[in-house]
C-alpha positions in Angstrom: 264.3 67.7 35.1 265.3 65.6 38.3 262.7 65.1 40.3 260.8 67.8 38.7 263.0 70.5 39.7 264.4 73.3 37.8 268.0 73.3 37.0 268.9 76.1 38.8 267.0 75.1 41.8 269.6 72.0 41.8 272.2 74.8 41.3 271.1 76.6 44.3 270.5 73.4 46.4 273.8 72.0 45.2 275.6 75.0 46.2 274.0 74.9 50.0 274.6 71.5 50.4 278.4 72.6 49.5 278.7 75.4 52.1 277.3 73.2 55.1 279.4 70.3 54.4 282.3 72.8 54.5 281.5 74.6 57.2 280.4 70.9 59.4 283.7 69.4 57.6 286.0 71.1 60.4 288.1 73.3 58.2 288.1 77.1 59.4 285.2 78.2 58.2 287.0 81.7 56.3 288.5 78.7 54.3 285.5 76.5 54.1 283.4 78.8 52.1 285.7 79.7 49.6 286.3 76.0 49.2 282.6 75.1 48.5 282.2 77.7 46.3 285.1 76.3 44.0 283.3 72.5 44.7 280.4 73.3 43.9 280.9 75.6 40.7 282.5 72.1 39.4 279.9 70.0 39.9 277.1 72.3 38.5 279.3 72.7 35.5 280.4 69.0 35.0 276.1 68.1 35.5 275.7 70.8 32.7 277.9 69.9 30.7 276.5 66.6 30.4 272.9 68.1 30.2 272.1 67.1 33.0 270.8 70.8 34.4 268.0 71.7 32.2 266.3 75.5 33.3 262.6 76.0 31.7 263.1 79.7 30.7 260.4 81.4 29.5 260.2 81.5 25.8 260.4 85.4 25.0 259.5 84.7 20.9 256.0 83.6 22.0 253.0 85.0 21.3 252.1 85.4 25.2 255.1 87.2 26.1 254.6 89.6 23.2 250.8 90.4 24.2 252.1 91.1 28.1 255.0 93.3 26.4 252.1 94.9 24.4 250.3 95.4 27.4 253.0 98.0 28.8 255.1 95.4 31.5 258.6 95.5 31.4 261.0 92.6 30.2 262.1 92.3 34.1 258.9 92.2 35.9 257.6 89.0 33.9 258.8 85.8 35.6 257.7 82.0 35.6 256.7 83.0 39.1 254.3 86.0 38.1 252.9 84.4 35.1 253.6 80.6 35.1 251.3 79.8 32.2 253.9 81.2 29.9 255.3 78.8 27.6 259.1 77.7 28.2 262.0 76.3 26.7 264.8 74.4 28.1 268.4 75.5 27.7 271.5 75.2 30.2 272.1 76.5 33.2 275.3 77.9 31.9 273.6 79.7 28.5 277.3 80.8 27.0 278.7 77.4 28.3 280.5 77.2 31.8 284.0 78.0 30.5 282.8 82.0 29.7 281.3 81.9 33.4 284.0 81.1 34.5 286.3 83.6 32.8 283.7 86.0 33.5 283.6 85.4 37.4 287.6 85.2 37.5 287.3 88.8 36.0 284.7 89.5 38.4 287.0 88.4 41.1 289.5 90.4 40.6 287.7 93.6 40.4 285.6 93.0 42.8 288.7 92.1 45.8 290.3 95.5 44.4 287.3 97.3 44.9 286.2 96.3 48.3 289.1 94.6 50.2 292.1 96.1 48.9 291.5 100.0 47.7 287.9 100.6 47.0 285.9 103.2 48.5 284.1 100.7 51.7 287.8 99.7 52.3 287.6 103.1 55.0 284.8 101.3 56.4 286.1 98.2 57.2 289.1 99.4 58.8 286.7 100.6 61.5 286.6 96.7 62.1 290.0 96.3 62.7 289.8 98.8 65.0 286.6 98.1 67.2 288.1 94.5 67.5 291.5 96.2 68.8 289.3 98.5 71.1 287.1 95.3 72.5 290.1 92.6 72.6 292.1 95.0 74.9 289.4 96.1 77.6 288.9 92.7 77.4 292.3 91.3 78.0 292.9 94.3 80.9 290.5 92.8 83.3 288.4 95.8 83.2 285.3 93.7 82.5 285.8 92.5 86.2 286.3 95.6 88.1 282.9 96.6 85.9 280.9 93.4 86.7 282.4 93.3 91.0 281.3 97.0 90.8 277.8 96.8 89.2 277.2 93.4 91.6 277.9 96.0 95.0 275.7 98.9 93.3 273.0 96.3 92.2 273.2 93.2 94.7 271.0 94.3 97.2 267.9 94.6 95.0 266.1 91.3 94.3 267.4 89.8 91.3 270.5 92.6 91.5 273.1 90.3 90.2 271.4 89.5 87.5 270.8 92.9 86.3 274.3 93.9 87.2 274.6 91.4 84.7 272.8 93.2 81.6 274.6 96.9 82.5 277.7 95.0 82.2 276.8 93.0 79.1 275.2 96.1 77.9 278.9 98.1 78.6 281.2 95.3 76.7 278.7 96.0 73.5 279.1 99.4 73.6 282.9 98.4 73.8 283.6 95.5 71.9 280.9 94.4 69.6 281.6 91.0 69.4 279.0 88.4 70.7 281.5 85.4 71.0 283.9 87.8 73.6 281.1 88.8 75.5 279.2 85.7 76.3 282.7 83.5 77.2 283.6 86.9 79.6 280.4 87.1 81.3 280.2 83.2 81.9 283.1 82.8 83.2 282.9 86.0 85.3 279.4 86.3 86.5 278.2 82.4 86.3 280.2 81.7 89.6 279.2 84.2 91.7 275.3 84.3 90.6 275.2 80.3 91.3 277.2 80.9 94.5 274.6 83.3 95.8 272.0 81.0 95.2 270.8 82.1 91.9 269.2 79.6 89.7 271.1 77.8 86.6 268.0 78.9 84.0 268.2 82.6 85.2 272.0 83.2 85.5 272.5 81.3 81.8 269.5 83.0 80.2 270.7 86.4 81.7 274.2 86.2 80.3 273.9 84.7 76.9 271.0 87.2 76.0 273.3 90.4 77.3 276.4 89.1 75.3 273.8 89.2 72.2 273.6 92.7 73.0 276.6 93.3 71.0 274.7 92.4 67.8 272.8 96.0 67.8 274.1 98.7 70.4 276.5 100.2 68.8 279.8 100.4 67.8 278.1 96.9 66.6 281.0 95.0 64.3 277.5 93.2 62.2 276.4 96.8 61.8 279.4 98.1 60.2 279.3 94.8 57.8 275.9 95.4 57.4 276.2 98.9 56.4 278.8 98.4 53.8 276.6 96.4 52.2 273.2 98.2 53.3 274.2 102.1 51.4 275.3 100.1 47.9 272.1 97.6 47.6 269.5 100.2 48.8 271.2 102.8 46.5 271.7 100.4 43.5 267.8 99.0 44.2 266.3 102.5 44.2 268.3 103.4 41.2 266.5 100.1 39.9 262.7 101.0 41.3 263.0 104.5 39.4 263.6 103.6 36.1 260.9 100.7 36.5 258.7 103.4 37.2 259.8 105.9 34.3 262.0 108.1 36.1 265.5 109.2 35.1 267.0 108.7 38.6 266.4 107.8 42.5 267.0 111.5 43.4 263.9 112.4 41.1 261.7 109.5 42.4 262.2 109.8 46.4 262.3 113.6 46.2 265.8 112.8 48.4 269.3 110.9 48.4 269.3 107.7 48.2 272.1 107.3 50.6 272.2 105.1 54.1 275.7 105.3 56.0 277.1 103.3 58.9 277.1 106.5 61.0 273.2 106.6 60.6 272.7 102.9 61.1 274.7 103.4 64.6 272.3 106.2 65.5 269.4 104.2 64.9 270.6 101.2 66.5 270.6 103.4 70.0 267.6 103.2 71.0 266.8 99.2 70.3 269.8 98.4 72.2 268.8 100.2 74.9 265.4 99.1 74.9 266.2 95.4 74.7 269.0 95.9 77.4 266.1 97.6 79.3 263.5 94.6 78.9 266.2 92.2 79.9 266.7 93.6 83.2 263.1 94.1 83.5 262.4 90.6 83.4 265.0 89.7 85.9 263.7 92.0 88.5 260.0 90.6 87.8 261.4 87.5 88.0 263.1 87.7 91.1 260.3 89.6 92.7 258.2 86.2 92.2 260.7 83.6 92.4 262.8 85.3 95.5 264.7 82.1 96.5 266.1 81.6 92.9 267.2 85.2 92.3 267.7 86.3 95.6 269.1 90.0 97.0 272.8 90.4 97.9 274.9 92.5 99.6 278.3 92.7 98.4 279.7 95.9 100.1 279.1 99.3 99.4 280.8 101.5 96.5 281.6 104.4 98.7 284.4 105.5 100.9 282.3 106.9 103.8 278.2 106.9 103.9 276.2 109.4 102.3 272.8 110.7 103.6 269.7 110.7 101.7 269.6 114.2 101.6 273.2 114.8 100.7 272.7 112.4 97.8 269.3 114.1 96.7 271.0 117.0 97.2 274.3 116.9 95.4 273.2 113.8 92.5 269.9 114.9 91.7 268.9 118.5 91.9 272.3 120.4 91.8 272.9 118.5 88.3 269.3 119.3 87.4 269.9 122.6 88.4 273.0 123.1 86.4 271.7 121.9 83.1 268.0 123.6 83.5 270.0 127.0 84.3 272.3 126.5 80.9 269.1 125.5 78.9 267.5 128.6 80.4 269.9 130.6 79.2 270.2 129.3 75.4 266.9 130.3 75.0 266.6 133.5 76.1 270.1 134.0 73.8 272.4 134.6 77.0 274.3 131.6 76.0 274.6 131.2 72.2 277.0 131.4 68.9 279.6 134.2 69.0 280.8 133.3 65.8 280.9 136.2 63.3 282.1 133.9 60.3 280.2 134.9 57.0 279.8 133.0 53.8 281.8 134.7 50.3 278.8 133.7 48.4 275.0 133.9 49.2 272.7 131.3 49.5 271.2 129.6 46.1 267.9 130.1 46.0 265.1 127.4 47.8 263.9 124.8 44.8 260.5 122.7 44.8 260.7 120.2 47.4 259.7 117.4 44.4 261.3 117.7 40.6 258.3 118.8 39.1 259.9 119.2 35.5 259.3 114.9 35.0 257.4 112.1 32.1 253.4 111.6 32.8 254.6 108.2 33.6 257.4 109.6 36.3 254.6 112.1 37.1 251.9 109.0 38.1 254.6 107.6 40.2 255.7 110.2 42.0 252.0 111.0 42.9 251.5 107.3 43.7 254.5 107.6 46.4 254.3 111.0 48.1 250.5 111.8 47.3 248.6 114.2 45.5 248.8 116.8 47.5 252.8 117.3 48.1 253.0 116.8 44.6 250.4 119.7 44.6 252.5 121.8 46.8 255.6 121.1 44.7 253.9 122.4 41.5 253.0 125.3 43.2 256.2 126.2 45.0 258.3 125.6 41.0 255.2 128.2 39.7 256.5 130.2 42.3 259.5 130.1 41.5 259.4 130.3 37.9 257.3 133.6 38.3 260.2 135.3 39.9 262.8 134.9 37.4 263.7 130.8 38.4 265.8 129.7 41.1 268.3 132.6 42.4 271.8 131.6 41.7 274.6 131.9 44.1 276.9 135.0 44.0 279.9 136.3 45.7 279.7 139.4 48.2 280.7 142.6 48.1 282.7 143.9 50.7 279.8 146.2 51.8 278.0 143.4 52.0 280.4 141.2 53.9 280.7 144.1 56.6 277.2 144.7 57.6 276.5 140.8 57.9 279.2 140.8 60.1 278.1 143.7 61.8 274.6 142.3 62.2 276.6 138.6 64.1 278.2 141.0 66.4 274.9 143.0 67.5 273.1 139.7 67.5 275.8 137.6 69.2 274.9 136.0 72.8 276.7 137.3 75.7 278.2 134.0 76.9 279.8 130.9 74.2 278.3 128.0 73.9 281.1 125.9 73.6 282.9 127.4 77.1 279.1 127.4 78.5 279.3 123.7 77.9 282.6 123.1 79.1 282.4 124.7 82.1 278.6 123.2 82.7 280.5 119.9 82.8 283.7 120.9 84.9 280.7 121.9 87.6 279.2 118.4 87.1 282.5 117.4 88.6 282.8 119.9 91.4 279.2 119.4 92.5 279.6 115.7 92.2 282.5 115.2 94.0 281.1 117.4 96.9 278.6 114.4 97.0 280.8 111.6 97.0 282.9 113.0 99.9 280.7 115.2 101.8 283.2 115.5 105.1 286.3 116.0 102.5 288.0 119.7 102.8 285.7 121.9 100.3 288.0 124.5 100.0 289.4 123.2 96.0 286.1 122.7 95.7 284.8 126.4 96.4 287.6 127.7 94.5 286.9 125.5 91.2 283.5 127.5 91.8 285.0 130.4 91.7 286.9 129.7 89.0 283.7 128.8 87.1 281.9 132.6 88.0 284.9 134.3 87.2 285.5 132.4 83.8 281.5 133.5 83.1 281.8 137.3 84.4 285.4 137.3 82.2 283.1 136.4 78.9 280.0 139.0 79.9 282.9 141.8 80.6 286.0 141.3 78.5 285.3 139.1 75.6 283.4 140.3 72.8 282.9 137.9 69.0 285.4 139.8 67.3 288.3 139.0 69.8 290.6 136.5 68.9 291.5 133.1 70.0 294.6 134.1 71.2 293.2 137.1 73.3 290.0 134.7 74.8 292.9 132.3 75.9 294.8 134.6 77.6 291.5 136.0 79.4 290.3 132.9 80.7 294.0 131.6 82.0 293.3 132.5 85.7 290.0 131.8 85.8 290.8 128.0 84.2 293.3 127.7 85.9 291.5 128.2 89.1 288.8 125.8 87.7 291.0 123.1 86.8 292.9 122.8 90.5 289.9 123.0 91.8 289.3 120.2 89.9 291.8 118.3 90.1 290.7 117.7 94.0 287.5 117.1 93.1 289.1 114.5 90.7 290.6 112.7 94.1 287.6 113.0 96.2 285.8 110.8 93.4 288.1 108.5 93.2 287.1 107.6 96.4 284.2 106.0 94.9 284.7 102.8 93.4 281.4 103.3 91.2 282.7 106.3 89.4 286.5 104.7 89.4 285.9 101.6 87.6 282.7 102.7 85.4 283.6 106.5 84.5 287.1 106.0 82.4 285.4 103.0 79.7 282.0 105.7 79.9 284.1 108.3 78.7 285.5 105.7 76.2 282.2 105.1 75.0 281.1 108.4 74.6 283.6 110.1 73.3 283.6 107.1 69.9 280.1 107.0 70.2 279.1 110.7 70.7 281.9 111.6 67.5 279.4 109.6 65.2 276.0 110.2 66.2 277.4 113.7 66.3 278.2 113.5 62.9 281.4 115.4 64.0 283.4 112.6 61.7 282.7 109.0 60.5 283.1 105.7 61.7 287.2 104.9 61.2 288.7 107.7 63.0 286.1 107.2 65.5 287.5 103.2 66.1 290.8 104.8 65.9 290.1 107.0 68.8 288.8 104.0 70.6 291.4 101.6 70.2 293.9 104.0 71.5 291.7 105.3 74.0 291.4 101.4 74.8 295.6 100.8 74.9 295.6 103.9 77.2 292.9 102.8 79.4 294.4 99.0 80.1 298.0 100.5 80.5 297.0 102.5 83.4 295.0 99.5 84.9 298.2 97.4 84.6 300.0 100.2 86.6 298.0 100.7 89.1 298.0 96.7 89.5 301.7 96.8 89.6 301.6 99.5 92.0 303.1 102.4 90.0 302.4 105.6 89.3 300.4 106.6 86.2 301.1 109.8 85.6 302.1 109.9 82.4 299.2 108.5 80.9 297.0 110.8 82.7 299.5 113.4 81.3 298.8 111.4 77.6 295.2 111.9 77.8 295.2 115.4 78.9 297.4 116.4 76.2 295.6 115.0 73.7 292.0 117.1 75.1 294.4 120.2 74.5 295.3 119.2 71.2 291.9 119.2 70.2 290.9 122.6 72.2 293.7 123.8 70.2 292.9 122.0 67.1 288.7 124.1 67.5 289.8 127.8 68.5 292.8 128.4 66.3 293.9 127.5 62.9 296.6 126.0 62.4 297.5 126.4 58.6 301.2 128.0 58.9 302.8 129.3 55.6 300.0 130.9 54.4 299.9 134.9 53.7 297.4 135.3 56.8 299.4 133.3 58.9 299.4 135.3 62.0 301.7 135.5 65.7 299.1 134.1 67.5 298.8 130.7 65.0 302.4 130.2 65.4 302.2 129.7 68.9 299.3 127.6 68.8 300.7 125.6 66.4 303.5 125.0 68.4 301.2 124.2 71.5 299.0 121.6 69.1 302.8 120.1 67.9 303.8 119.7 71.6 300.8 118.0 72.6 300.7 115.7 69.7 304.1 114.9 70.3 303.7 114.3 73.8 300.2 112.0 73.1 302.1 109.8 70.5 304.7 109.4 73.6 301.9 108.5 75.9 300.3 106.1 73.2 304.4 104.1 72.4 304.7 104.4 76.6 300.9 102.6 77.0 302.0 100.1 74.1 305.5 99.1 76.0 303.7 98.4 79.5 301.2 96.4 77.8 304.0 94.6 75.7 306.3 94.0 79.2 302.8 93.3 80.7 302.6 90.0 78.2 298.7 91.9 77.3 299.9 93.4 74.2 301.4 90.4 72.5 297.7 88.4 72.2 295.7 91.4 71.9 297.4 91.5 68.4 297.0 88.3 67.6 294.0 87.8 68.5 292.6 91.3 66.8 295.1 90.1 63.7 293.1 86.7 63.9 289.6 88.0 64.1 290.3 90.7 61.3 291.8 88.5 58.8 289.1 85.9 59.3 286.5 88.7 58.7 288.6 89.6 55.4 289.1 86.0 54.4 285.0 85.4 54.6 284.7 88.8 52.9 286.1 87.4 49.8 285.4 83.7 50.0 281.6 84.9 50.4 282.2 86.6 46.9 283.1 83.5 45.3 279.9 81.9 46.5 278.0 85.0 45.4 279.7 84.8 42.2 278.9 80.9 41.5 275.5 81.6 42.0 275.3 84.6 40.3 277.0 82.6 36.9 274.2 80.0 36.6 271.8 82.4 37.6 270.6 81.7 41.1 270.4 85.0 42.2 268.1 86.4 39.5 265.9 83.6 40.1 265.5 83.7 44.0 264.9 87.2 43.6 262.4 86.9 40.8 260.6 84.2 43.7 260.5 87.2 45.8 259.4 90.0 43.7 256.0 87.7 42.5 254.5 88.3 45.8 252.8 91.6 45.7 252.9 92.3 49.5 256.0 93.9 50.6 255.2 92.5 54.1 255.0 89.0 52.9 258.6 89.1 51.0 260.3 90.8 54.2 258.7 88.3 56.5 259.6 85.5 54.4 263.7 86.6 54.4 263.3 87.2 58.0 262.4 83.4 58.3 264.9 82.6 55.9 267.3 85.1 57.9 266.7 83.0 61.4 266.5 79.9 60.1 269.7 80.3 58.3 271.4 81.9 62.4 271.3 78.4 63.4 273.8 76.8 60.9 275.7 80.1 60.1 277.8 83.1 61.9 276.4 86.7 61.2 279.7 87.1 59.1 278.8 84.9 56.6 275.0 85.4 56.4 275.7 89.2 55.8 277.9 88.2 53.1 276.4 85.3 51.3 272.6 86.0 51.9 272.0 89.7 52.2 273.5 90.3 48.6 271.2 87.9 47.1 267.8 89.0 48.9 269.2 92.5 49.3 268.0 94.1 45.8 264.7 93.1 46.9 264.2 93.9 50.4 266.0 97.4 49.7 264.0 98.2 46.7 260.4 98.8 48.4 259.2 101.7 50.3 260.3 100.4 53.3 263.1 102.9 55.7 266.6 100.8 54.9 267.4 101.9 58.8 264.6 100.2 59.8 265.1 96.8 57.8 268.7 96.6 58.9 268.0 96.9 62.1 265.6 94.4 62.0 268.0 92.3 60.4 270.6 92.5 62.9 268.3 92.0 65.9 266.8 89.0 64.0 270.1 87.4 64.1 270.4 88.7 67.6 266.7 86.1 68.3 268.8 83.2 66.4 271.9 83.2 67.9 269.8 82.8 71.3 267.4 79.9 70.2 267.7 76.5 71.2 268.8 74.2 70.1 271.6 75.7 67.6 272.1 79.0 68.7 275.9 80.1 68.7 276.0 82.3 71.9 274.5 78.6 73.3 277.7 77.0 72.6 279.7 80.0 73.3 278.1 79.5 76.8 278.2 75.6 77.2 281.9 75.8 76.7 282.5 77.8 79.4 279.7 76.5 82.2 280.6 74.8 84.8 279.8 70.7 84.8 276.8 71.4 87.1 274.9 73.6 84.7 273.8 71.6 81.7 272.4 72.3 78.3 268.7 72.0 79.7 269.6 74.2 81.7 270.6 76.5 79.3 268.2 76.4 77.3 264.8 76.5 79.4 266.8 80.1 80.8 267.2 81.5 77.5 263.3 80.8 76.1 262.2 84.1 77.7 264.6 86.3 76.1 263.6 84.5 72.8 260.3 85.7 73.5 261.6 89.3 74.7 263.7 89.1 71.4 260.5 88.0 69.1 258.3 90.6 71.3 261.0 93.4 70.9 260.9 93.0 66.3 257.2 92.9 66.9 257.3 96.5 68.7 259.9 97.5 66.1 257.6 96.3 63.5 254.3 98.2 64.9 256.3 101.8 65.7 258.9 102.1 63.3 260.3 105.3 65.0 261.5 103.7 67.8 264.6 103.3 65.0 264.0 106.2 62.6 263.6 108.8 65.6 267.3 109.0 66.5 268.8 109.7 63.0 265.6 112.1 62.2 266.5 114.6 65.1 270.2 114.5 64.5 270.2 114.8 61.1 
């Protein structure tokens, strides 16, 4: 042993010493990492081959390791760790020799690059990052992060320290857009450093301000480290509670948990809401505090009002505050007094199964002591009871199709129980008034007459539902109904739509909101999954820049208003009618919509080519895809060099052995804290990409195979790599920010700004730590 270590603890430290001398040896580091896993695979094998790397395994033909068997622990919970008294024996690192590791890892290799870069199932995942990079690199490119921060400065500016939360919205707006940190901090420095040191604001506050709120786009989602995070989360928490199950004597995770053991990246998004937000929230917090003590450094501004023509403060409580309050009490009202509800009178062929035991009750004593151990005597009491129940009647009732009869009078009993009015138009027209009484707000001498009749469109649309419409009428029928009164709605509208326009708030912030929500809102939804979703926003993105670069050019853009509008009927289309032609049931009315939907798709594929070519003649399209081309394939290239280094230290067996390190501590606490040290600690020296790769594999099995919610320690993993990133001395979004600062601002300064969103950042996992449901309360009400 040299210098008492074990060989695999040379292994592991020959392998890290590898990877930083890579990644500090200049090569790109995609490149790097593959290379040290190669280099250092070589020299482990040459020192082993020359028995030089002795490991002092413990000798399983003992008479100890017998008597602990006897005693009823498994083969895989005794290590040198738990039970260091055991007696050992020294063999290679490499057991079988290196030349099988190594024809084992090529094999590995090769399976493993099929599996997850190139046509395996998380393959649909990662295309989302392809596409959130495409989304972020083009609002960034289209200047749109300029109108947003110039906007936010006028809305903001005049409140003491204004600028510098104008700051976190905007930071907060290009996470919820682009998701990477590097973009965000370089934008906002260069943007927003300037002005804030112009109007007097201190170097330590407009640094700290800006590199924390590029951070943001670590956590609020769509989050790039949460998609990478959640490939890698769902597989190790499903693999480790497969793992914790059999240890325990059950036959499977499903048994054990009483539930799935399933985490997606559509969950992790809706759990990573609400810290966002609340760090986004503490950041501006302390830059209002801190200009409301320090008024010189951080002092108010006025930069110009956002509005056309003043507003009074009763026109504004009037028309912002209660008539949208109003509007959405009223519709709220209504749903629950069944006004406003489902019309649908869609029933099921086949009845419901009947309800089983909310635990497997049918289990081993040994399952059965675990099980109780987890979820407590009394559920597992309840669950007995409920399978008695069950077993008295006959056993669980088994699904069975209809009879006609019984098809009928279910629908008979959704027609008498159906609501008056649809949800879905209730909603839609709730928001068309949104727009109406909004607009009457922003432009309160403006001619009110498209307004009033938008109004009237909206009563008439309601009354036309109450009267005409009943659940059994078809799609075709409802659309003809509601033509006039839509149509009334819509012109009325479309005025309202120039009256805010007007405003330069609701100009430059509403069209990347609607971005936002409309990605956003289709996966906390759970209306589909994360890759269409970034599909939607990237084109939504292309569509968005091309009309800025018209409107700088001075031209009209119609036709991508035109774009956009065609594809909202495309989906209104897409909701009310189906579209399956060909079939025997095809019917008049499908036809028609079908050829509606194929218009509209047409004519939004035309808008999409049409956004493309003024961005191309614009010279914005051209390094938007290279620079998404660049960022992807580097995220690709780490992808698999990380499984090289994964599979080095797999081969020698340095992953078994760091994760037999962690399992000897018997306080689930004490092995999270110490990979959240480990985590941080390791944010100084490495991007996110390549400790989510290298590291979370390894301490992954472990961390994900306790009781703790895998939500809640991913997102405690991302927002600790948010703290690194922002510590001095070595944090990235540091550099990030030095390379763009101008000469006056130095790195002290830097750094004594930033220290106090470290301690928001450390104060922020400690409240996520004491009330785990600021994480878990998001995915719990929407799923």
């Amino acid at each position: 042993m040299f210098l008492g270590l074990d060989g695999v603890e040379i292994g592991l430290i020959i392998v890290f010493l590898c990877l930083f001398a890579g990644i500090l040896s200049g090569f790109p580091v995609a490149f790097a990492i593959g290379g040290s896993a190669v280099i250092s695979f070589a020299i482990i094998a040459a020192l082993d081959s020359n028995g030089l790397l002795i490991h002092q395994a413990i000798d399983k033909d003992s008479a100890e390791f017998a008597a602990l068997i006897a005693e009823g622990i498994r083969p895989e919970a005794i290590s040198i760790f738990r039970y260091p008294e055991l007696p050992r024996i020294g063999e290679p690192v490499f057991v079988a020799g290196w030349e099988t590791a190594l024809d084992r890892n090529v094999s590995f290799i090769v399976n493993r690059i099929n599996e997850r870069v190139l046509a395996g199932q998380s393959i649909e995942t990662l295309l989302a990052v392809l596409m959130f990079v495409l989304m972020g690199i083009t609002l960034e490119r289209s200047k749109i992060a300029d109108d947003l921060l110039k906007t936010m400065a006028r809305v903001f500016g005049p409140l003491p320290g204004g600028l510098a939360v104008s700051v976190v919205v905007v930071g907060a707006f290009l996470a919820a857009s682009t998701g990477i940190v590097g973009a965000t901090v370089v934008t906002m420095g260069l943007l927003s450093l300037p002005t804030m040191l112009k109007n007097g604001y201190s170097p330590q506050l407009s640094t700290g301000v800006i590199a924390a709120s590029g951070t943001l786009g670590q956590i609020i989602p769509p989050s790039i480290v949460i998609v990478l995070l959640g490939t890698l989360a769902g597989d190790l928490y499903s693999a480790a509670q497969e793992e914790r199950a059999q240890l325990v004597g059950c036959s499977d995770a499903l048994t054990y948990l009483g539930e799935p053991a399933v985490v997606s990246v559509g969950t992790l998004f809706q759990a990573a809401l609400l810290p966002g937000i609340l760090l986004a929230l503490l950041y501006a917090t302390y830059a209002f505090v801190y200009a409301l003590f320090n008024p010189s450094k951080a002092p108010a501004v006025e930069m110009g009002s956002t509005n056309s023509e003043p507003i009074t403060r009763n026109e504004a409580l009037t028309w912002f505050l209660l008539a949208p309050v109003g509007l959405i009490a009223g519709l709220i009202l209504l749903m629950n007094v069944n006004v406003i509800g489902s019309q649908s009178v869609l029933v099921d062929s086949f009845t419901d199964a009947g309800q089983t035991a909310d635990l497997r009750t049918g289990v081993s004593p040994q399952c059965q002591e675990a099980m109780i151990e987890l979820h407590g005597q009394e559920r597992w009491d309840a669950a007995v009871a409920q399978q008695a129940e069950i077993d008295a009647a006959g056993g669980v009732e088994q699904s069975r199709a209809l009879t006609p009869e019984e098809r009928e009078a279910l629908v008979l009993e959704k027609v008498e129980n159906a609501a008056p009015i649809g949800t879905g138009l209730a909603v839609g027209l709730l928001l068309l008034g949104l727009v109406l009484t909004t607009a009457r707000g922003v432009a309160p001498s403006a001619n009110k007459t498209p307004l009033l009749i938008g109004g009237l469109g909206i009563v008439l649309a309601l009354l036309v539902d109450i009267v005409l419409m009943g659940p059994t009428m078809t799609a075709g029928a409802r659309t003809l109904l509601l033509a006039i009164p839509l149509g009334l709605t819509l012109w009325g509208c479309r005025g309202a739509a120039q009256m805010l326009a007007q405003n330069e708030l609701l100009r430059v912030v509403f069209p990347p909101l609607v971005l936002i929500v409309a990605v956003l809102g289709s996966i906390l939804g759970g209306i589909t999954n994360p890759t269409p979703a970034a599909a939607l926003g990237a084109g939504g993105a292309i569509m968005l820049a091309a009309y800025r670069k018209l409107a700088d050019q001075g031209k009209s853009g119609k036709i991508i208003l035109q774009a956009t509008f065609a594809i909202i009927v495309l989906i209104l289309i897409g909701v009310n009618f189906d579209l399956r032609i060909g079939t025997d049931a095809t019917t008049t009315e499908s036809v028609i919509a079908f050829i509606f939907a194929k218009a509209a798709y047409l004519f939004a594929m035309f808008g999409i080519l049409f956004a493309c070519w003024i961005l191309y003649a614009g010279g914005v399209l051209s390094p938007v895809v290279r620079e998404t081309a660049k960022v992807t394939s580097m995220v690709f290239t780490i992808l698999i060099g990380s499984q090289l280094l994964n599979l080095v230290v797999i081969s020698f067996g340095g992953e078994h052995y760091i994760q037999q390190f962690l399992r000897s501590f018997d306080n689930e606490w004490t092995v999270f804290l110490i990979v959240m040290l480990v985590l941080f600690i390791l944010g100084f020296v490495l991007d996110f990409l390549e400790i989510i790769y290298i590291v979370i594999p390894i301490v992954g099995p472990v961390i994900y195979g306790g009781t703790m919610d895998p939500k809640w320690v991913t997102i405690m993993i991302a927002v600790n790599l948010q703290t690194s990133f922002l510590t001095p001395p070595f944090g990235f979004a540091l550099f990030y920010l030095r390379g763009v600062a101008p000469k006056e601002v130095t790195t002290g300064h830097i750094y004594q700004g930033v220290l106090p969103f470290v301690l928001i950042q450390v104060a922020g996992l400690a409240l996520l730590a004491a009330f785990p449901g600021v994480v878990t309360i998001i995915p719990n009400l929407l799923n």
